[in-house]
Each structure stands twice: as structure tokens, then as C-alpha cells.
N, C-alpha and C positions, 0 to 999 in steps of 0.2 A: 304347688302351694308354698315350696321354702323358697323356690323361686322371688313369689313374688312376693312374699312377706322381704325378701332380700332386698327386691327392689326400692318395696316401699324404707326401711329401713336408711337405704343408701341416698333416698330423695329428703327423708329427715334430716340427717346429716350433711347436704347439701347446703339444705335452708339453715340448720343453728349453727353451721361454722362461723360462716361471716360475721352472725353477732356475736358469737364467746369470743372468738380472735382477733376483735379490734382490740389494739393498743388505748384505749381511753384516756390513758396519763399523758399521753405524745401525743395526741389529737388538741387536749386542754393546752400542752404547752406550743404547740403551731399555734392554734386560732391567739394565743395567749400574745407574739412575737408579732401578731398582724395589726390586734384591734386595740392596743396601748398603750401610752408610755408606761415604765412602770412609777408606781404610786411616789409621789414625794411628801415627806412628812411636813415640808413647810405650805403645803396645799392645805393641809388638815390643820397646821399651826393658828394658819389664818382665818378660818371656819371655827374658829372652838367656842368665841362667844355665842355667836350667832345659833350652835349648829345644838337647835335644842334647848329651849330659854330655862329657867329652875323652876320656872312655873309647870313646864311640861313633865320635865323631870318628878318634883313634889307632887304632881297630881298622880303620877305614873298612865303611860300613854297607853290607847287600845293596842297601841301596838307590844308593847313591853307584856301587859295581862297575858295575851296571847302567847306570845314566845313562852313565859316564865309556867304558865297551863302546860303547855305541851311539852317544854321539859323535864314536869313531873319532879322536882326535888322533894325527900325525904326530909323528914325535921332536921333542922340544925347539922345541913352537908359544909362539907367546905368544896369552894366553884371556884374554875379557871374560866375566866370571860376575856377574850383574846380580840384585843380590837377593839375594847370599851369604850371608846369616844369621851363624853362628858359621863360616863352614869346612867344611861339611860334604861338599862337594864342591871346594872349591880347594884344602883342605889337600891329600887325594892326589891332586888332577892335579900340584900344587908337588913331593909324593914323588916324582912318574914324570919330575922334569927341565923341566916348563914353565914358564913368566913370566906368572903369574896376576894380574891388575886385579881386585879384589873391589869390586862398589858394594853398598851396602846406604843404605836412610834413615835406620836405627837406629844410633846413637851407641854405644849398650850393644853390641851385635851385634857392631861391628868393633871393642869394646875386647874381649871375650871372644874372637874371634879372633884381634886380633894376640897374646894372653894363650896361645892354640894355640901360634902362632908360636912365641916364645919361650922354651916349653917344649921342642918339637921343634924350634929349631933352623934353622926353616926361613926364609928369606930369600927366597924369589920368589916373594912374595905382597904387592900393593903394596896397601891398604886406600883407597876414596875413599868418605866418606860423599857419596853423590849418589841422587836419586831416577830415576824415571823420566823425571819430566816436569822436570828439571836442566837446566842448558848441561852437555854432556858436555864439549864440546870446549874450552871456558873452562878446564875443569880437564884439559885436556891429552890428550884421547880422542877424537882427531880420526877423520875417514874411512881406510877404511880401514889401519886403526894397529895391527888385530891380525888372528891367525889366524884364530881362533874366537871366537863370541860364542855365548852360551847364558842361558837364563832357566829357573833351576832350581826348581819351584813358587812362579814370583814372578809369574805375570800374571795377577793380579787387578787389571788394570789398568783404566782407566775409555775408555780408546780403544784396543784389541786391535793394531788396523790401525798408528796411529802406533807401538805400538811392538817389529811384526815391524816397517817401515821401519828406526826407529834400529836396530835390531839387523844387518840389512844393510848397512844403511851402514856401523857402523864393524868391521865382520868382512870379509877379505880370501878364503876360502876356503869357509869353511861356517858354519853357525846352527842352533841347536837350541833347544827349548823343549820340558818337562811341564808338564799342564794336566790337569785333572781330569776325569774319564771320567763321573761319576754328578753327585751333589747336593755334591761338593764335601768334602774331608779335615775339613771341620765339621762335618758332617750325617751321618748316617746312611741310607744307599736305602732302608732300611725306615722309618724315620719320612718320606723323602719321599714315597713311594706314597702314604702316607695322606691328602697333598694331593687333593682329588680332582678329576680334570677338567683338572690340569696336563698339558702337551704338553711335556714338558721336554727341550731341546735340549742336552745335554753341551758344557761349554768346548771342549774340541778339535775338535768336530764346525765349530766358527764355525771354529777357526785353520783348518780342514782348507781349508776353502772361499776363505777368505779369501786363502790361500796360492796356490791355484788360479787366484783371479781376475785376482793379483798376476802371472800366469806363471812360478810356480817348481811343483815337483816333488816335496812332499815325503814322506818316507819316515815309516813309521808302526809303532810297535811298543806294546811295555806294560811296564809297572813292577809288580808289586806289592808294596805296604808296608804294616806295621805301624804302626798309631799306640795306641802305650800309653796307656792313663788311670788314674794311681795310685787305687788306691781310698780311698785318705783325700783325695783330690780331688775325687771323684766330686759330683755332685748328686745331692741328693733325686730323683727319677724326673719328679714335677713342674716341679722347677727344673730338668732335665733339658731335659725337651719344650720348655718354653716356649723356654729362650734357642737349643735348636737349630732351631726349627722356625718361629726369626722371622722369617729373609729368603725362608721359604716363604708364608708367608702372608700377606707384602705380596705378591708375585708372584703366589699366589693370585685376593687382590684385587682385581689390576690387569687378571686375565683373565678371572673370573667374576663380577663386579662384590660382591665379598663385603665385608660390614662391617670393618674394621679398623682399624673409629675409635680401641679401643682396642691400648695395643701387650700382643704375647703376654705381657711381661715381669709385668706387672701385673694380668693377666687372674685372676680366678675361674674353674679350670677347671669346679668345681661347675654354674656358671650358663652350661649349655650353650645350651637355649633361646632365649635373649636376643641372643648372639653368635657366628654361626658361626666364628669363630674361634676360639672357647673347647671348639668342637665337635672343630675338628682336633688341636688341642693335647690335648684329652681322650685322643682316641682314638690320639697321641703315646705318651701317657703307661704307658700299656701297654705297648708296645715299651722306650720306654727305660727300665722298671722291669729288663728281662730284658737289656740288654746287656754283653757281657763287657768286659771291661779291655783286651781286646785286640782291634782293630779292623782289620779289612782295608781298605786304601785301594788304588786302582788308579790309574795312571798315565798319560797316552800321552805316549810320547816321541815329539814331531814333527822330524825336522832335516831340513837341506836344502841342497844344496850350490850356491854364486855361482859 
């Protein structure tokens, strides 16, 4: 009997090493070195009018209700919003009474928001152009210095791990963070399927684990949002594929040893033959010939309370 109680014992153990002993922070930062350049802030400079009109803002978007729901703030907290954009979530947390810190890397970003500001009026929203990987605390955002900290589709970051820590650290109460459930608010699921042979691990699925391994607890829901594409913005179906389906096919790559000497950008999809990459992109190009203007994106809202 202690036999096989031993047995069974040593076959548990078998099966939950491999998941407690993956490194999840070195997994984020490999796929991290495959599937992008890193972030440049005059990408997001140049997006600041556009990204989110004041009309969206002023009405507050389904998406923002939701987030700012699930965050659950207490009357009149003070919030670290990391990655703010234009406002789109600190301007109504600032309507409902709280003392908002917006970071953003984009220069343009926090001039169109405090441009919010001013319009409405509003005064507890304090702007710090800082990144991620900043001295937070040089500029005055020290440990815990506020109620809440949240990263509202800002971590596309290049270390996951480092930066649920800073988020802990300078948040007194609770943390939250969205992160993208599929191939990501750029890509399309259907042009990623057509990857073939990828094993694709969803960004929250790491935070999920990561949080885990961290000893916190966190609670798990969903967003869904619309992402518009003007159609006099649109690409061609070809220009389409290729720039969305570029940081698949270095990823690709990386795990099926595919050619990718050339990038998608420049590729002949004609000369399928020659370059399987020109093959995926081909078979891309299908799809994004049929896509609507109106895009479903999905969410997970992870938070978690200190």
C-alpha cells in the first residue's frame, strides 16, 4: 500500500515539475528578442492626435468603464496609470474624484492630454513623461507613493517580470494590468492561424504564471474592444499581410527553422516557391483582402491586491 501510494505520489511530481519550473520571465524575454523591435516613442509621437479623438475620451469609451469597473478604486485613491496615452483612462478616473500620475514615453501623448485637461477643466492629473525602464523615483514616485498602479495596454514590455515588480512596489493597495489574449491589437487571429506550426502562448497566459510564481493571487476577467480602421487608411490586402504578419514570421522562424532572410516588408508574395515566407504572407493575403473596418480585440484584465 505505501508502495503504491509512493508511486502515485512520484507520477504527481513528474507531471507538476515541468509547470512550477519553467522560467516564465526568460520565456517573455526570448519570444520578446523574436517578435519586435523595441517600442519607439516617436511611433506613439506620431499617433497622438489621431490615437483616440476628445470626443472618445469626453464620452469615456466601453472600453475605459470596463477597465476602471474592474479595478475597483476606493473614493478619492491616488493612481499610477503607466503608459497613459492621450487620457483615455485617467481622464475619468480624475471625473470620479482621484489624483492621477500619468507616465507615458511619448512627448506628443501628454501634450494632447494635458490639451484634455484644459479643455475639461480637470486638475488631478499630474503628466510625467517617463518610461518604463526610467528612475521613477528621481522624478518623485517613490515606494509605495500611491493607491493603485495599473498598466492599461502598455506592456509590451521587454522584461514582463521587472515590470509587474515596479508596479508593486510603488502601489500601496492593489495593481492591475491588460494584455492581449490572441496575436495581439495588431494582428489579426485569422492571419495568425495561417502561421503554421506556431504554438502560441497568449501575453496574459505568461503574466498569469508569472504572478503565480511571484506568490500573488490574481483575479482574471475580459475586455472586449473595438479597434476601427478608416478605410481611406487601409492597405492594399498585400501591404496588408505583409506589415501585419511580420512579427509572425520571424517567430515562425525562430521555431520552425523557416527562411526569413528576407523581411515580409519587401517580399514578392508572387515568388512563393523560393521563400516560405512569401508562402505565409501569400496565404495572409486572402484574409486581409476580406477584413472589416471594424476589428474585435480582446482583453484580460489581470489585478491583484498587496
Amino acid at each position: 500500500m505505501a508502495d503504491n501510494n509512493k508511486g502515485v505520489l512520484e507520477t504527481d511530481t513528474q507531471i507538476l515539475n515541468p509547470l512550477t519550473d519553467i522560467n516564465w520571465r526568460d520565456m517573455w524575454i526570448q519570444r520578446d528578442n523574436l517578435r519586435k523591435d523595441p517600442d519607439d516613442s516617436s511611433y506613439w509621437d506620431s499617433r497622438a492626435k489621431e490615437f483616440g479623438s476628445y470626443h472618445r475620451c469626453k464620452e469615456t469609451s466601453s472600453y475605459a468603464k470596463s477597465f476602471i469597473a474592474y479595478l475597483a478604486p476606493q473614493a478619492n485613491e491616488t493612481i499610477l496609470d503607466i503608459g497613459c496615452g492621450n487620457g483615455g483612462v485617467a481622464i475619468p478616473l480624475a471625473r470620479q474624484g482621484h489624483k492621477v500620475t500619468a507616465l507615458d514615453f511619448s512627448a506628443k501623448m501628454l501634450e494632447v492630454l494635458n490639451e484634455h485637461c484644459c479643455e475639461e477643466g480637470i486638475t488631478q492629473i499630474t503628466a510625467k513623461q517617463l518610461s518604463w525602464t526610467d528612475d521613477w523615483q528621481a522624478s518623485g514616485i517613490a515606494a509605495k507613493s500611491v493607491d493603485i498602479a495599473f498598466a492599461s495596454r502598455s506592456t509590451m514590455v521587454h522584461d514582463l517580470w521587472d515590470a509587474i515588480e515596479r508596479l508593486c512596489n510603488v502601489a500601496k493597495r492593489r495593481v492591475a494590468m491588460t494584455l492581449a489574449t490572441r496575436f495581439g491589437p495588431r494582428c489579426t487571429y485569422e492571419l495568425g492561424q495561417t502561421v503554421d506550426g506556431i504554438a502560441y502562448v497568449p501575453d496574459h497566459i505568461y503574466a498569469i504564471n508569472m504572478l503565480f510564481q511571484m506568490g500573488y493571487t490574481p483575479e482574471l476577467r475580459y475586455i472586449d474592444s473595438y479597434k476601427r480602421i478608416p478605410s481611406a487608411d487601409r492597405a492594399t490586402p498585400e501591404e496588408q499581410s505583409c506589415s501585419e504578419v511580420a512579427g509572425m514570421t520571424k517567430l515562425a522562424g525562430a521555431l520552425n527553422a523557416t527562411d526569413i532572410s528576407e523581411t515580409p516588408e519587401s517580399l514578392d508574395i508572387s515568388n512563393v516557391e523560393k521563400c516560405p515566407t512569401a508562402s505565409i504572407v501569400k496565404k495572409c493575403h486572402v484574409i486581409s483582402d476580406t477584413l472589416e473596418s471594424k476589428r474585435l480585440v480582446r482583453w484580460a484584465h489581470i489585478a491583484w491586491d498587496l
